[in-house]
DRENPA-3360 file (N, C-alpha, C; in nm, 2 decimals, always signed):
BEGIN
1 = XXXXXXXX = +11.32/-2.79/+20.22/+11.23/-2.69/+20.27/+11.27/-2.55/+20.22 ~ +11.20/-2.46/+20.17/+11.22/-2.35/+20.16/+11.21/-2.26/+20.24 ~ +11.32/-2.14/+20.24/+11.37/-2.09/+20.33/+11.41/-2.16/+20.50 ~ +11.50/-2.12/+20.57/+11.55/-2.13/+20.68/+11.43/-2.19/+20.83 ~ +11.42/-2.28/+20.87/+11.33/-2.32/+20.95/+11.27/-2.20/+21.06 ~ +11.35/-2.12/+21.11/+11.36/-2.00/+21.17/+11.26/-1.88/+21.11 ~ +11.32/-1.91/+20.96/+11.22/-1.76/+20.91/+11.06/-1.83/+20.84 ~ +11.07/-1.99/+20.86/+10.92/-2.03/+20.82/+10.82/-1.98/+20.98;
9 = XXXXXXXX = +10.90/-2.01/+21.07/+10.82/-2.05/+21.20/+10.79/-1.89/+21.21 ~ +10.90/-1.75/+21.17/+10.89/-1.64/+21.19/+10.70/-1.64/+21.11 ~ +10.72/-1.65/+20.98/+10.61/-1.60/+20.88/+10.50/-1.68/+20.92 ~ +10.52/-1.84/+20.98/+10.39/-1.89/+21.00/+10.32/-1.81/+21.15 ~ +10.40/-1.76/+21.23/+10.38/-1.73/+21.29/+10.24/-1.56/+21.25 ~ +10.37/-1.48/+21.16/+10.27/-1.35/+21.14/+10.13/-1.40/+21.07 ~ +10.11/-1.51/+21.01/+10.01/-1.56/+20.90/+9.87/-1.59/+20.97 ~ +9.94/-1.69/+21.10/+9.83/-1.73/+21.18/+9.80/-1.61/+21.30;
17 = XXXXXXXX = +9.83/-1.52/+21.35/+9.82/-1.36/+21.34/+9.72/-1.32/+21.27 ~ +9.74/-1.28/+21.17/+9.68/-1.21/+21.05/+9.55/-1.26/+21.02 ~ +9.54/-1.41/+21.00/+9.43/-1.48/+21.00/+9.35/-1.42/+21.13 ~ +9.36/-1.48/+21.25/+9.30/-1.48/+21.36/+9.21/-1.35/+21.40 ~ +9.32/-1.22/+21.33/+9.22/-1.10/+21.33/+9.12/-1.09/+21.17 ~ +9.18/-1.15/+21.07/+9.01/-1.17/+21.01/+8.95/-1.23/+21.04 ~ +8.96/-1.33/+21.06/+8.92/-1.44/+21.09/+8.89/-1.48/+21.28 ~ +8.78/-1.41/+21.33/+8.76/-1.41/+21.44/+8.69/-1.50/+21.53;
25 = XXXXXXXX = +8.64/-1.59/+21.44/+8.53/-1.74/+21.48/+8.65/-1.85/+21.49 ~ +8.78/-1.82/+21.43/+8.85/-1.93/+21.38/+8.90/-1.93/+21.54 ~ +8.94/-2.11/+21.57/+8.95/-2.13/+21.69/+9.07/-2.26/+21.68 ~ +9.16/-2.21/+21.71/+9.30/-2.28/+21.71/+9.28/-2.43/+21.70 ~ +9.18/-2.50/+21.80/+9.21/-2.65/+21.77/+9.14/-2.70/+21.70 ~ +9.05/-2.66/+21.57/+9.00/-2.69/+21.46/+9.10/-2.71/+21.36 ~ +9.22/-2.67/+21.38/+9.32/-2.70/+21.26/+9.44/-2.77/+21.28 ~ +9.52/-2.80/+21.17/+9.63/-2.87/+21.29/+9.73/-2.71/+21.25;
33 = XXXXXXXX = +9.84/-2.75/+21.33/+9.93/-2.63/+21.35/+10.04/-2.61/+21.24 ~ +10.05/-2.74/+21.15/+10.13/-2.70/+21.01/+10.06/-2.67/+20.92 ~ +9.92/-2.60/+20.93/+9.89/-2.50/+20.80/+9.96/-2.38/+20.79 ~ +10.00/-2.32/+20.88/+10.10/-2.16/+20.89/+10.21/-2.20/+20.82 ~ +10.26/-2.31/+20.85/+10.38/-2.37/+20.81/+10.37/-2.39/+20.69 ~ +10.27/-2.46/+20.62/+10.25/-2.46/+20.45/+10.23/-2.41/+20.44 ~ +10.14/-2.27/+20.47/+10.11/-2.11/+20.39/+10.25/-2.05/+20.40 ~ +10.38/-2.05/+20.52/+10.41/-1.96/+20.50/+10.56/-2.00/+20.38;
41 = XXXXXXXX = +10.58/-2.15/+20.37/+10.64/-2.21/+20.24/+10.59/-2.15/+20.13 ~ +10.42/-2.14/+20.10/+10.37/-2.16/+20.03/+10.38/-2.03/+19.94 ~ +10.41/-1.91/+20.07/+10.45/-1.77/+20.02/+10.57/-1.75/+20.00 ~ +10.67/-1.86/+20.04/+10.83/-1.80/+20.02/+10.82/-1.90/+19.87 ~ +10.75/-1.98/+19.81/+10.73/-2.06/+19.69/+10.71/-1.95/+19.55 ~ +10.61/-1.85/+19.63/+10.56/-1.77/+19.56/+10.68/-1.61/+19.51 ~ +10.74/-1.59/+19.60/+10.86/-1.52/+19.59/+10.94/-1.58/+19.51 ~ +10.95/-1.72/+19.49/+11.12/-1.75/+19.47/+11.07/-1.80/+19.29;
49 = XXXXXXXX = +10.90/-1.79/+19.27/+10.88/-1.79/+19.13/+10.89/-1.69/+19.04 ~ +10.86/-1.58/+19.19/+10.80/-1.45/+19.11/+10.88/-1.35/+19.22 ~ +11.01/-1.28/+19.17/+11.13/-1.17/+19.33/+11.01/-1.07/+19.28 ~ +10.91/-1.04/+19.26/+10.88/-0.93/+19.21/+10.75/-0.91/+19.36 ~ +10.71/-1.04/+19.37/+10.62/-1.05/+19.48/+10.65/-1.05/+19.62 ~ +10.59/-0.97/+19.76/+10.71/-0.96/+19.84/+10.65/-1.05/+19.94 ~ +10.72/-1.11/+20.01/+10.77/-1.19/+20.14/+10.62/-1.10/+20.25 ~ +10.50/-1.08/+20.23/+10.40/-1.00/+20.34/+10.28/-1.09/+20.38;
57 = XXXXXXXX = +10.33/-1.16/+20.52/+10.24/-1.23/+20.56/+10.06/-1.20/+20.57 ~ +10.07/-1.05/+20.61/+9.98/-0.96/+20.65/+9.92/-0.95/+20.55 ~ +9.98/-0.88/+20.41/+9.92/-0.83/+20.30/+9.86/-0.99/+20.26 ~ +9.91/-1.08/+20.26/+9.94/-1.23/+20.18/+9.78/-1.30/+20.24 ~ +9.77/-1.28/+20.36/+9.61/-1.27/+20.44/+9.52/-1.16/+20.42 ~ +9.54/-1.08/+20.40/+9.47/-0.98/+20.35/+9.41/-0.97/+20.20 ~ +9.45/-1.02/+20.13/+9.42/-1.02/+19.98/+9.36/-1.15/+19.99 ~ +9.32/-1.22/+20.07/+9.19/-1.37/+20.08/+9.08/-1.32/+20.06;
65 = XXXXXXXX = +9.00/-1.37/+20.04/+8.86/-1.37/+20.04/+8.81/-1.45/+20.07 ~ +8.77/-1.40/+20.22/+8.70/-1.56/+20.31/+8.53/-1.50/+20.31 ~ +8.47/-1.62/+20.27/+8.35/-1.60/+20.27/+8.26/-1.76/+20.33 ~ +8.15/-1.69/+20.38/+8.07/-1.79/+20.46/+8.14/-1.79/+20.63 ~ +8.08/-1.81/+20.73/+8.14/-1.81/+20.85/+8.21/-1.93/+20.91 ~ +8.28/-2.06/+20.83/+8.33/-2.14/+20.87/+8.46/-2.10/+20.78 ~ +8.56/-2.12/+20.90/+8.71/-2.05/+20.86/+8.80/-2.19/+20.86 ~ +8.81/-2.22/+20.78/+8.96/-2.33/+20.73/+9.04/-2.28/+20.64;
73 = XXXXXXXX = +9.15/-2.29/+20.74/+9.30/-2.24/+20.67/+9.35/-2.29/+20.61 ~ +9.36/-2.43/+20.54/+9.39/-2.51/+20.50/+9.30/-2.45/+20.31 ~ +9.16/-2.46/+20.34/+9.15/-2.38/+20.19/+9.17/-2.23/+20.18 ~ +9.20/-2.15/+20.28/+9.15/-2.05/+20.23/+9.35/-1.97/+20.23 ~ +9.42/-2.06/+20.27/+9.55/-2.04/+20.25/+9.65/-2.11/+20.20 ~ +9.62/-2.17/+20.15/+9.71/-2.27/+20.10/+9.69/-2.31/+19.94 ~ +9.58/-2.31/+19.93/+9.52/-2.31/+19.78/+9.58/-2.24/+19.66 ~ +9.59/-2.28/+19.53/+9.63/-2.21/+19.42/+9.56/-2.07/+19.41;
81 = XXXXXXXX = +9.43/-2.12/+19.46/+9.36/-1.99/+19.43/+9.42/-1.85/+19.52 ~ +9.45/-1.86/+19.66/+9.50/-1.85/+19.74/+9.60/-1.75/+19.65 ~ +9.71/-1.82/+19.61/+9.85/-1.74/+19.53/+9.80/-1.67/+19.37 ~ +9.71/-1.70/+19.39/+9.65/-1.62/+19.28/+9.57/-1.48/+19.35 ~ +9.50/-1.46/+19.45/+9.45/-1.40/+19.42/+9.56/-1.30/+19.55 ~ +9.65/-1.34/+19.60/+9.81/-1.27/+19.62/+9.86/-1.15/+19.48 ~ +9.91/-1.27/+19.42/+9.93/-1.17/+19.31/+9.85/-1.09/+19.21 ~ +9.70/-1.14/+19.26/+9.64/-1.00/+19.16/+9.63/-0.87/+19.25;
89 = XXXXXXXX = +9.65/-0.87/+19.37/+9.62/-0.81/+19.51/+9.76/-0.71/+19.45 ~ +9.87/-0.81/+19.46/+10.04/-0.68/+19.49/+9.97/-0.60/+19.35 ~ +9.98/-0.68/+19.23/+9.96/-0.61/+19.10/+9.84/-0.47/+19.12 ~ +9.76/-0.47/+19.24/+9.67/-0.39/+19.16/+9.73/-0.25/+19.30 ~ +9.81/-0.32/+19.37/+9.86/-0.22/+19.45/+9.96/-0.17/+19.37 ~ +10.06/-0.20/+19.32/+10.14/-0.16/+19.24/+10.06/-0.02/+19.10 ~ +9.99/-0.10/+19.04/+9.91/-0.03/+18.94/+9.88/+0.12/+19.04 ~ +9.80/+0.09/+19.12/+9.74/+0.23/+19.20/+9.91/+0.34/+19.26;
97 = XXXXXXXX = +9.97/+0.26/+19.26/+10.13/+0.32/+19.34/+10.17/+0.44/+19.22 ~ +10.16/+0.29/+19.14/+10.25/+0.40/+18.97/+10.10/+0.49/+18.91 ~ +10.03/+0.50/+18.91/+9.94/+0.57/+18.89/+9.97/+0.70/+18.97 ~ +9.95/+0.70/+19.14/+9.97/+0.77/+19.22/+10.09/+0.86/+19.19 ~ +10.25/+0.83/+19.14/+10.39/+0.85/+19.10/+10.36/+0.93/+18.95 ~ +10.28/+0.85/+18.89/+10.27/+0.94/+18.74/+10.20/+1.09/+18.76 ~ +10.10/+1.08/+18.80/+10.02/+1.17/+18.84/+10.11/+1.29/+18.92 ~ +10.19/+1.26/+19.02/+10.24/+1.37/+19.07/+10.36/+1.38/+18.96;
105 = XXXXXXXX = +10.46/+1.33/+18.90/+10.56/+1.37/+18.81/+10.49/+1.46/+18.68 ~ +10.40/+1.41/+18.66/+10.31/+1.46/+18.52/+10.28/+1.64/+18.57 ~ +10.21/+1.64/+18.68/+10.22/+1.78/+18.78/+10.33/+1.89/+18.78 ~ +10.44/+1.77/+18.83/+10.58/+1.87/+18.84/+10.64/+1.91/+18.67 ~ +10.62/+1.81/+18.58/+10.66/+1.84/+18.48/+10.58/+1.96/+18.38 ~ +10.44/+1.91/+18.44/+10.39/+2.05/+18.37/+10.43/+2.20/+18.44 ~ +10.43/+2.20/+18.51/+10.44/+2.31/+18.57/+10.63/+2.40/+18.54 ~ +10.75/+2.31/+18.50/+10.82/+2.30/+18.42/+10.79/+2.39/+18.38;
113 = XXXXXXXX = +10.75/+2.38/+18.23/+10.69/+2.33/+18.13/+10.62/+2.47/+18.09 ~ +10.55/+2.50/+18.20/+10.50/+2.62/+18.23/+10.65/+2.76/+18.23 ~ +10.76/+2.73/+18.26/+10.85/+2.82/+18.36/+10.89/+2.81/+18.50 ~ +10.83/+2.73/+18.57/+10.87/+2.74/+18.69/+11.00/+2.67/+18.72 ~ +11.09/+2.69/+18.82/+11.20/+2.62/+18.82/+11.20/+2.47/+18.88 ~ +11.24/+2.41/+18.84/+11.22/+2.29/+18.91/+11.26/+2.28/+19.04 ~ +11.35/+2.36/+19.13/+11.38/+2.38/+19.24/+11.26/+2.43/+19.33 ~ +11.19/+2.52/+19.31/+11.07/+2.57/+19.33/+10.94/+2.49/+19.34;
121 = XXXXXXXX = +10.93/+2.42/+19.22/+10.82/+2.30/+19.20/+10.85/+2.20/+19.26 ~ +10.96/+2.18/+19.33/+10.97/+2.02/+19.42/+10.99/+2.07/+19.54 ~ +11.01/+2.23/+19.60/+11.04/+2.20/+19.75/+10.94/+2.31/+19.77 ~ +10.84/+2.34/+19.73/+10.68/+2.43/+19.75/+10.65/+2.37/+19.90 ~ +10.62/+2.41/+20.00/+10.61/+2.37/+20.07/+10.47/+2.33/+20.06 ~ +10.43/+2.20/+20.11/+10.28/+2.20/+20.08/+10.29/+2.17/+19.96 ~ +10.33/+2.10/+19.92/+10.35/+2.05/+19.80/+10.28/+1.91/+19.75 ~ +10.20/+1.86/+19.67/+10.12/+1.75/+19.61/+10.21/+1.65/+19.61;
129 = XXXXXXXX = +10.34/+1.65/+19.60/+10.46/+1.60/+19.56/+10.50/+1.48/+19.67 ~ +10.49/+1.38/+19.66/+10.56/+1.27/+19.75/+10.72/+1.30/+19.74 ~ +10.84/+1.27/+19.86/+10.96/+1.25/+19.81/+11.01/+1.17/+19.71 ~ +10.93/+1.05/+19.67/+10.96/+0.99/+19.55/+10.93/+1.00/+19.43 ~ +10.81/+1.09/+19.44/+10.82/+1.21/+19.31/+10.88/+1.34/+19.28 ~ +10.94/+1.33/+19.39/+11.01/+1.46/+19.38/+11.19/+1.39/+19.29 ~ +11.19/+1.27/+19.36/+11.33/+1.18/+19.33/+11.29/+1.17/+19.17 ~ +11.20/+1.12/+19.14/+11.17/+1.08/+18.98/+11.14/+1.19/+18.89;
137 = XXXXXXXX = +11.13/+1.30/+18.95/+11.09/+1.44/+18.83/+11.21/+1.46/+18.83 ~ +11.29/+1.45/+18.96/+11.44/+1.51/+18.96/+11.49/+1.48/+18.85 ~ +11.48/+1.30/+18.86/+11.61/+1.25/+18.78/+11.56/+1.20/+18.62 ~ +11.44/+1.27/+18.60/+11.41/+1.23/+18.48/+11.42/+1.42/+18.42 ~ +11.47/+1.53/+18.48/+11.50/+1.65/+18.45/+11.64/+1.65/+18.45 ~ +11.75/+1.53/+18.49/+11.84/+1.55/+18.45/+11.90/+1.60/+18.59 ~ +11.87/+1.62/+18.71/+11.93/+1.74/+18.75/+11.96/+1.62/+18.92 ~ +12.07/+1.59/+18.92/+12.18/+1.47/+19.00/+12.17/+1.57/+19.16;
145 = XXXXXXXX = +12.16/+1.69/+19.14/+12.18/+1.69/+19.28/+12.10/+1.70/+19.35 ~ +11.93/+1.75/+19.30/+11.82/+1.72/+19.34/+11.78/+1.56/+19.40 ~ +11.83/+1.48/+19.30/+11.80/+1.37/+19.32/+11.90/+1.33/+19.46 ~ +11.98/+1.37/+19.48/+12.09/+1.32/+19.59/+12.00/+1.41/+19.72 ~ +11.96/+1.53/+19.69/+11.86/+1.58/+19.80/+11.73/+1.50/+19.84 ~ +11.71/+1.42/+19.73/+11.55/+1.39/+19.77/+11.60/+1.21/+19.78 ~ +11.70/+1.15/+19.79/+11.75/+1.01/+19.77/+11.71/+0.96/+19.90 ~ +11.74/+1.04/+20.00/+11.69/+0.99/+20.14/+11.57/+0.94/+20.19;
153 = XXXXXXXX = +11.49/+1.09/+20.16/+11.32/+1.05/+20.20/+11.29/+0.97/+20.09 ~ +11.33/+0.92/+19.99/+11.26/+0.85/+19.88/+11.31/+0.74/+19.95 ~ +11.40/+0.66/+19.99/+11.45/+0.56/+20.04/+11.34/+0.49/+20.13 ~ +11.32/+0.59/+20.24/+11.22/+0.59/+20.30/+11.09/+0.55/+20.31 ~ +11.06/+0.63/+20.19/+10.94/+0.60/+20.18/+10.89/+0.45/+20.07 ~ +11.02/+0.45/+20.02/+11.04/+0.26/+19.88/+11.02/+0.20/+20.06 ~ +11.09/+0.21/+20.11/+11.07/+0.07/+20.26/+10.93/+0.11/+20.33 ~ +10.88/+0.19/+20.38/+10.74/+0.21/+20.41/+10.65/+0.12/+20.31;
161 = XXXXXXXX = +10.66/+0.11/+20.18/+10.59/+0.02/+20.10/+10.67/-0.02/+20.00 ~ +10.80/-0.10/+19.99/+10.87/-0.15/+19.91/+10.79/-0.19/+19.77 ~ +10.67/-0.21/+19.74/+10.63/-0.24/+19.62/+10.64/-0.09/+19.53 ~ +10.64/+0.03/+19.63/+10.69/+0.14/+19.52/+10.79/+0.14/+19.44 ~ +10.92/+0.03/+19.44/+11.03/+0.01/+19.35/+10.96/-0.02/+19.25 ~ +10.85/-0.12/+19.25/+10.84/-0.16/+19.13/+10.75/-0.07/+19.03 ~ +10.64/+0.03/+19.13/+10.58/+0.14/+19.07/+10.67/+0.16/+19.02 ~ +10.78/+0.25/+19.04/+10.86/+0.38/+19.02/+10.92/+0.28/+18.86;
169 = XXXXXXXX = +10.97/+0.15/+18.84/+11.00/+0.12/+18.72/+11.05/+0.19/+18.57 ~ +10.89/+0.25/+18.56/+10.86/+0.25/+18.42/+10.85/+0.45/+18.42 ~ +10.95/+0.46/+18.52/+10.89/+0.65/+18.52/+10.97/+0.71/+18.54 ~ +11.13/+0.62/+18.54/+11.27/+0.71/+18.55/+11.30/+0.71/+18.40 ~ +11.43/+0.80/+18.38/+11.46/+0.86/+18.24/+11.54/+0.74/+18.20 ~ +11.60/+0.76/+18.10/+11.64/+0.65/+18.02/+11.83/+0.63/+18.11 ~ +11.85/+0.75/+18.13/+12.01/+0.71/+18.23/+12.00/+0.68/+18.39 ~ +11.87/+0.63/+18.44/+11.85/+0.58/+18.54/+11.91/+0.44/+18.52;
177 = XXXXXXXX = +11.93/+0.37/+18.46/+12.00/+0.25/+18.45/+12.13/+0.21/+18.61 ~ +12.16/+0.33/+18.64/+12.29/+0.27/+18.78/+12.17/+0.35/+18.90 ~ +12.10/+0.38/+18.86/+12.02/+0.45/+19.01/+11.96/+0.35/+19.07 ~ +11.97/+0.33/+19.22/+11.88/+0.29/+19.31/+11.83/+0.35/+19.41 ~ +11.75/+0.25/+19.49/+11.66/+0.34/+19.59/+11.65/+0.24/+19.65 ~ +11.74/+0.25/+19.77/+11.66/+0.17/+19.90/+11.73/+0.02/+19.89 ~ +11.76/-0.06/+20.02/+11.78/-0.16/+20.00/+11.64/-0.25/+20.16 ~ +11.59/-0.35/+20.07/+11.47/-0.39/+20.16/+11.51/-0.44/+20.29;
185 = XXXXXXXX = +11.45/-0.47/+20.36/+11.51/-0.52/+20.51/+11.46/-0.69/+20.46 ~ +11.39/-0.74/+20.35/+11.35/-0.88/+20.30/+11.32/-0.89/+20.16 ~ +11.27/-0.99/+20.15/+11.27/-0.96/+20.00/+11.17/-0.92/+19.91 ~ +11.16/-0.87/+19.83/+11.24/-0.85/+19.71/+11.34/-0.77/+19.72 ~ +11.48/-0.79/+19.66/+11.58/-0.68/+19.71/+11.58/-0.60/+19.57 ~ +11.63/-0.47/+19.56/+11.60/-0.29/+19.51/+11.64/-0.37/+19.39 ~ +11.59/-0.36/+19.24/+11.59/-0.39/+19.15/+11.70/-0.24/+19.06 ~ +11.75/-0.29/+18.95/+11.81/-0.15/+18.89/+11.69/-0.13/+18.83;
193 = XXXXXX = +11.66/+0.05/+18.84/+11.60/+0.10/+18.79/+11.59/+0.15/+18.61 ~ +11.50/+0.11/+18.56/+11.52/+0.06/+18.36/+11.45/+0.19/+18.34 ~ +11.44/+0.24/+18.24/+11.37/+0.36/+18.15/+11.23/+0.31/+18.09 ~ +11.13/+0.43/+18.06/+10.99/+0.38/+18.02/+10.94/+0.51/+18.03 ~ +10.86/+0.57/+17.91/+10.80/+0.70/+17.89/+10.70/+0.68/+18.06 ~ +10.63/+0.79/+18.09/+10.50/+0.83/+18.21/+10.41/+0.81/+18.08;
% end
């Protein structure tokens, strides 16, 4: 069995949760009680093919598409289709993250770029600037102690939505290679961060 019997019963638990609030007609003794239990295998299966995908019962129900008013968990969770339409769900949140990350670094850099100091362009108060773009213009300007100023709230904010590690990827400088951000409370755990033009 994958994962620890403790953390299946934890996830099947959030799954059949998650379901019950989309899923509002669905009525407990229409199913048996080890579908949560194979969905929630079925999502630590999906982790342990792919660490890039994360351990979210909630998001993992939420990226379903239940259609028609009769609710079985058994197809609408368990199915290939099911883990497919999971991972196109993280992917396109990811895509919109690093979109989101480019967009503000591209901002701070122009404005660089322009003359302005980079100290000034990342702590403007009221600034466009997320903390983890402020971390990634830092450390893609070279400048270590910015980055050690802004390492906290960026931490912060990677665990508020941990799939921002994998945004941020492709938009640190090329000596980001020993930098991290954040260690997850599950998994996926903080990847080293690799180099990649914006």
């Amino acid at each position: 069995m994958l994962g620890t019997q403790k953390q299946v019963e934890s996830l099947a638990a959030r799954i059949e949760r998650a379901y019950s609030l989309r899923r509002p007609s669905w009525h407990g003794g229409c199913s048996s009680p080890r579908v949560w239990e194979t969905a929630a295998q079925a999502l630590l299966q999906m982790h342990r093919d792919d660490p890039t995908l994360p351990v979210d019962p909630e998001l993992f129900v939420a990226a379903q598409s239940f259609q028609g008013s009769t609710a079985d968990p058994w197809t609408e969770l368990t199915s290939e289709k099911s883990a497919r339409r999971y991972r196109r769900r993280v992917r396109l949140i990811i895509r919109g993250l690093r979109d989101e990350l480019r967009s503000e670094v591209r901002l701070a850099e122009r404005r660089v770029r322009r003359g302005e100091a980079i100290e000034s362009v990342l702590m403007t108060e009221g600034s466009a600037l997320s903390p983890l773009g402020c971390f990634i213009a830092a450390q893609r300007a070279g400048r270590g102690d910015l980055v050690e100023r802004y390492r906290n709230e960026a931490e912060a904010q990677h665990r508020s939505c941990p799939l921002y590690q994998q945004a941020s990827l492709r938009l640190l400088s090329p000596d980001s290679s020993r930098a991290k951000l954040g260690r997850n409370e599950g998994p996926p755990s903080s990847a080293r961060l690799t180099a990649h033009r914006v």
